[in-house]
Structures are given as structure tokens and as C-alpha cells.
C-alpha positions as CSV (number, residue, x, y, z in Angstrom):
1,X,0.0,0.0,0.0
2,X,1.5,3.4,-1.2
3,X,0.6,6.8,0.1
4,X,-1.3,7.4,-3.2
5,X,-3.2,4.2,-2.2
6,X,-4.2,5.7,1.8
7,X,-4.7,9.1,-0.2
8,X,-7.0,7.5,-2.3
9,X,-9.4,5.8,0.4
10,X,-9.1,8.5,2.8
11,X,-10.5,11.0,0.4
12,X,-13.4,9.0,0.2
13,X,-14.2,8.6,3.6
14,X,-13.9,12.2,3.7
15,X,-16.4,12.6,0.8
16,X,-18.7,9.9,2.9
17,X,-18.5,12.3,6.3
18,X,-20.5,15.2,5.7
19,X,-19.5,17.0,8.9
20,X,-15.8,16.8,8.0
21,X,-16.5,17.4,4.6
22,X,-18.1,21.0,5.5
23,X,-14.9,21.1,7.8
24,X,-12.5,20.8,4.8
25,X,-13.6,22.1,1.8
26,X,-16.6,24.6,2.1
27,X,-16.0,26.1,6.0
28,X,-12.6,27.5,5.1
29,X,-13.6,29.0,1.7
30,X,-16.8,30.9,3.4
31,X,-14.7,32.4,5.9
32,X,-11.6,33.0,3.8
33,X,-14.0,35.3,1.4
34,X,-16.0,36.7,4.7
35,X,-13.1,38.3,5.5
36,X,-12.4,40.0,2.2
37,X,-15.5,41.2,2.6
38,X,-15.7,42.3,5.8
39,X,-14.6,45.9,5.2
40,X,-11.9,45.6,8.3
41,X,-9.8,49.0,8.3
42,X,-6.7,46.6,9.1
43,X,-7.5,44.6,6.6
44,X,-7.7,46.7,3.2
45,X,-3.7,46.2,2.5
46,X,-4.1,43.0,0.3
47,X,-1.4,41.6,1.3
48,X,-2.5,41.8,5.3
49,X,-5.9,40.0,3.8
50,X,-4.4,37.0,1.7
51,X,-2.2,36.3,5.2
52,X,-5.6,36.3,7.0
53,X,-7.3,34.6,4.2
54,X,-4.5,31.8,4.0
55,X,-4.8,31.5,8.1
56,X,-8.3,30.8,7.4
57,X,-8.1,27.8,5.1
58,X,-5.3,26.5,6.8
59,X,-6.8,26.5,10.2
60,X,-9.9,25.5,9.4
61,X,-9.0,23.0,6.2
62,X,-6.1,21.6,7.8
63,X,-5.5,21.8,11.5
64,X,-8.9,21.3,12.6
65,X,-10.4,18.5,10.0
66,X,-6.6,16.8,10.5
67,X,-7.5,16.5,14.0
68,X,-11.0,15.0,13.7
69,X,-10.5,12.9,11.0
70,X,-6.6,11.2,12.7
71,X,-9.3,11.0,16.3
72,X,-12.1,9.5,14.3
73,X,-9.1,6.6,13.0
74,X,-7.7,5.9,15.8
75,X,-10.7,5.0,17.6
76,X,-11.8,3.1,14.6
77,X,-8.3,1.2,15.1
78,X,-7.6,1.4,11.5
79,X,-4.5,3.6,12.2
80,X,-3.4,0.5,14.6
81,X,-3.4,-1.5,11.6
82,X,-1.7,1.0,9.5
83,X,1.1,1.1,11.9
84,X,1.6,-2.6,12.1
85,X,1.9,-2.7,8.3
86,X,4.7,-3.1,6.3
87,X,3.9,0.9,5.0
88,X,6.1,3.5,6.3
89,X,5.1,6.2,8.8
90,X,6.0,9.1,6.1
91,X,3.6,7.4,3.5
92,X,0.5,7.1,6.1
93,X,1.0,10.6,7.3
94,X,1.1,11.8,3.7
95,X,-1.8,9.6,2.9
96,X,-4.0,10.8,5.4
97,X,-3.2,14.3,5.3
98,X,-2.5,14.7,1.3
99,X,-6.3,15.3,0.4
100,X,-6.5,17.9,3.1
101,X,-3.7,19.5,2.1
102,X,-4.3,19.5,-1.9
103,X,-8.2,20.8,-0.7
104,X,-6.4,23.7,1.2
105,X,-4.2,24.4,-1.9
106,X,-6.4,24.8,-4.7
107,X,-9.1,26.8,-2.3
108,X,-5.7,28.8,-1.6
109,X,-4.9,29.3,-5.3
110,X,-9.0,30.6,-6.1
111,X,-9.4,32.9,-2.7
112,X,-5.7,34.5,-3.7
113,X,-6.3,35.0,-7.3
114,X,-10.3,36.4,-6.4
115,X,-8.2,38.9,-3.8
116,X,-5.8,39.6,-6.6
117,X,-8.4,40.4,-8.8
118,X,-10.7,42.2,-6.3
119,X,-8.0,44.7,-5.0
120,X,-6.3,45.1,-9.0
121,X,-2.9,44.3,-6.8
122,X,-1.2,40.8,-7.9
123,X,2.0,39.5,-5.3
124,X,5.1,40.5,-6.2
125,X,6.5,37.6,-5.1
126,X,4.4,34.4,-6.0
127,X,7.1,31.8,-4.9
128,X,7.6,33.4,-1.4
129,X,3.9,32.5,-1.3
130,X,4.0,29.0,-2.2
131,X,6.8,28.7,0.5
132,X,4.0,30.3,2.8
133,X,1.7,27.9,2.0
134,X,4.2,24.9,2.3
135,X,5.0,26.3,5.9
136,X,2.0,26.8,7.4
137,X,0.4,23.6,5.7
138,X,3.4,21.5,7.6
139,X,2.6,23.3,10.7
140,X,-1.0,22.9,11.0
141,X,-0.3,18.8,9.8
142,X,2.1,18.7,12.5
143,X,-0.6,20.8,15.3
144,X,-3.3,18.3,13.7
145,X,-1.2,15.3,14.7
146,X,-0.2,17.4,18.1
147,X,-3.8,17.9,19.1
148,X,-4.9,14.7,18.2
149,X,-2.5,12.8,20.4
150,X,-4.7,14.2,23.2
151,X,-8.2,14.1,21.5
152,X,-10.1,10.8,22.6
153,X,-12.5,11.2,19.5
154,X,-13.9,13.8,16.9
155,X,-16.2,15.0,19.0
156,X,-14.1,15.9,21.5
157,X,-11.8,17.9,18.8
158,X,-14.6,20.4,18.5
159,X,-13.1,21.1,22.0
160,X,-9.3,20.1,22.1
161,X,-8.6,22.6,18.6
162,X,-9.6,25.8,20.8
163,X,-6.2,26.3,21.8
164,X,-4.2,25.5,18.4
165,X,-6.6,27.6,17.3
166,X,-6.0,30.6,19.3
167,X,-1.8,30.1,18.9
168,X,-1.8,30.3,15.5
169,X,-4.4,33.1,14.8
170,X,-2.7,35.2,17.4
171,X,0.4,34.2,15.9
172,X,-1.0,35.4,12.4
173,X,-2.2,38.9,14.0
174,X,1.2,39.5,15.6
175,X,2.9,38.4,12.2
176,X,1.5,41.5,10.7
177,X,2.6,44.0,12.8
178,X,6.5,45.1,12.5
179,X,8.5,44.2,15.5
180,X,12.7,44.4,15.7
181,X,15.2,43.0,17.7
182,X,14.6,39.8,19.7
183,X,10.7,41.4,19.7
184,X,11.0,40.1,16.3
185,X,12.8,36.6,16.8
186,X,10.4,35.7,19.8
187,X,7.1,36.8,17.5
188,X,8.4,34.5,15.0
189,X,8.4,32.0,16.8
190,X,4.7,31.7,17.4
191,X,3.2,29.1,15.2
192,X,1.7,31.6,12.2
193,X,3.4,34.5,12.5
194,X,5.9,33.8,10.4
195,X,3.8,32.5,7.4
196,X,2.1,35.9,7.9
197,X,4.9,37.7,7.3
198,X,5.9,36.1,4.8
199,X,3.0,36.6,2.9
200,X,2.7,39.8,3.2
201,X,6.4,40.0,2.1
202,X,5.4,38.1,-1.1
203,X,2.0,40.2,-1.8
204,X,3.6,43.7,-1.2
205,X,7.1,43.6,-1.5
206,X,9.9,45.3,0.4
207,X,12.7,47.7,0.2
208,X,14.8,44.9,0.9
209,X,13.9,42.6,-1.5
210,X,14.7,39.1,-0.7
211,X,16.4,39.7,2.1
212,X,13.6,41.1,3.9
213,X,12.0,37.3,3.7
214,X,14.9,35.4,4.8
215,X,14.0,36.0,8.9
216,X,10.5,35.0,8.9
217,X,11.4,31.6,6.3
218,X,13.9,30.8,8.7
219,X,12.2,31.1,12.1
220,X,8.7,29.9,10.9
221,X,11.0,26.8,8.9
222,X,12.4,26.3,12.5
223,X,8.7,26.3,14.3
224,X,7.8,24.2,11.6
225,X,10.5,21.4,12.3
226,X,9.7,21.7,16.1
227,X,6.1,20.9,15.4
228,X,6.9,18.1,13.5
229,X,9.2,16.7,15.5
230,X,7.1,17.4,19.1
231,X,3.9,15.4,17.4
232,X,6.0,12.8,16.4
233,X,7.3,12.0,19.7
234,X,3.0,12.4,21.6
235,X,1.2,11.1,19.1
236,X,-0.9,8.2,19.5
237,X,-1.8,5.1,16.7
238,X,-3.7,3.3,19.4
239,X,-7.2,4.3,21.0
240,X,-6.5,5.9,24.8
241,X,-8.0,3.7,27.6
């Protein structure tokens, strides 16, 4: 069984579970266009929206139906028998969290491209926002797992998400303000701020260029890894007693 394979099956259970389904693909889209059309002061630079707007499907796309869907499998056991498979861990994660992940990224490439349009401003730098996207989408896999190791089914991640939530929403609001100095290093570090900054980097542009980019890729590359690596040492395959 190959990733493709899990990918495969899991997007139709998905397609079968009408709650997650609203989770994943229609949820994050709503909200991601509320906000462009919420007529926010704050939010009129575009490039302060589409970080909002990519928060948005991320959180709500990825994070959140991650953490129902891996709660949901374990209880079911089927991630038990995953694990004592001869497939590897790397190709069950990606199976499981691929179709999320592809859902976030083409409802990503329509909201951007509609806020493009909308405002009559396109990014500057359309590759700093793909590595935007690739950052926050590893984070939010990597909180989905977190969470999940201490979520005893879906119904209960209605509940357990509140405080990923908060993190990386705040983290996207402090990500948009301009801090220097270790003010900056420690805002980085909050899981989102970083992929805000980036993308507002990629949307407007700087002074700087490049160079303006390389502090928030690195930190929120580092937060990234660190999620990873703490949800890889909690999480659980088996159902908790």
C-alpha cells in the first residue's frame, strides 16, 4: 500500500462524512472570502488580507479536520493496523493528510487569485507564497497530529482545537505588525506568524527585496520542524484507555 493508495481511500471517507466534509472544503472557503469582505480597516492592504485569508483555510481546512479525521481513525483502530503494516510512517501521514492538504491548496490558489483580482494588486513575489503555504500547511499537519494525540475522538476535537486555534491566529495577527530585535525573533516563533509575514512580504514587497524574507522563512522553517518533531514524539496510533 502506497501513500497514493491511503490518499485515495481517505479522500473517500472524507467525501462519505458530511461534517468533515463541510470542515475541509466549504467552511474554510466561506470564511476566507467573509473576511475580504468584511470591510476591516486593518485589513484593506491586500497583502494583510491574503495572510488572514490563508490563516483561514489552513486553520480551518487543515488543522482542525486533521484532527478530527486522525481522532475518528484511531478510535476506529484502522491507524493501529496501519502502523503494524509493512507501510512506512512518512507514507500514512502523507496519505492521510495529502487530500487535506491539496483541498487547502487549490481553495488557496482561487481565494488569492479572487483577492488579486478584487484589489487590482497581484504579489510580487508568487514563490515566497507558495513557500508560505508549504510552511503553514506542515505546521498545522504537524498541530493536527499534536492535538490529536490528546483528542479521545472527533467529537471531543470540537473542543481540544480551541487552543491550536488561538496560537496560531494570534500568531498570524502578531505576524502583521512590524517588531525588531529579539521582539521580532520571539514573534516569529509563534506558530503563524511567520507565514504571515511572509506573505505579506510576497504580496507587497519590500525595500529589501529578498532579504527582507529570509528571517521569517527561517524562524517559521524552525517552528515548523519543532512541530513536527514534538507530534511525532506524543502522538498516539492506538485508541486511549
Amino acid at each position: 500500500m502506497t501513500a497514493l493508495t491511503l490518499a485515495v481511500a481517505e479522500s473517500r471517507l472524507i467525501l462519505r462524512n458530511r461534517t468533515v466534509l463541510v470542515t475541509a472544503a466549504i467552511l474554510p472557503i466561506a470564511m476566507a472570502f467573509f473576511v475580504s469582505r468584511s470591510n476591516i480597516e486593518s485589513l484593506s492592504d491586500p497583502g494583510t488580507l491574503a495572510s488572514m485569508q490563508l490563516a483561514m483555510l489552513l486553520v480551518f481546512g487543515v488543522f482542525m479536520t486533521s484532527t478530527m479525521t486522525l481522532a475518528a481513525r484511531r478510535q476506529q483502530r484502522y491507524l493501529k493496523r496501519l502502523r503494524s503494516s509493512p507501510v512506512s510512517t512518512t507514507s500514512i501521514v502523507a496519505g492521510l493528510t495529502g487530500p487535506l492538504v491539496l483541498v487547502a491548496a487549490v481553495q488557496t490558489l482561487v481565494v488569492l487569485a479572487y483577492t488579486a483580482w478584487e484589489s487590482g494588486v497581484a504579489p510580487e513575489h508568487p514563490e515566497l507564497l507558495v513557500l508560505a503555504f508549504a510552511n503553514g500547511a506542515v505546521t498545522s499537519v504537524a498541530l493536527g497530529f499534536l492535538t490529536a494525540s490528546f483528542t479521545k475522538s472527533p467529537e471531543a476535537a470540537q473542543i481540544t482545537v480551541l487552543p491550536g486555534t488561538l496560537v496560531f491566529m494570534a500568531g498570524i495577527a502578531l505576524g502583521l505588525f512590524p517588531f525588531e530585535g529579539v521582539k521580532s525573533v520571539l514573534v516569529a516563533a509563534v506558530p503563524g506568524a511567520g507565514m504571515a509575514e511572509l506573505t505579506r512580504h510576497a504580496w507587497d514587497g519590500s525595500p529589501d527585496g529578498y532579504a527582507a524574507a529570509l528571517e521569517p522563512l527561517l524562524l517559521s522553517t524552525i517552528v515548523a520542524i519543532a512541530a513536527v518533531v514534538i507530534a511525532a514524539r506524543l502522538f498516539r496510533w492506538q485508541p486511549r484507555p
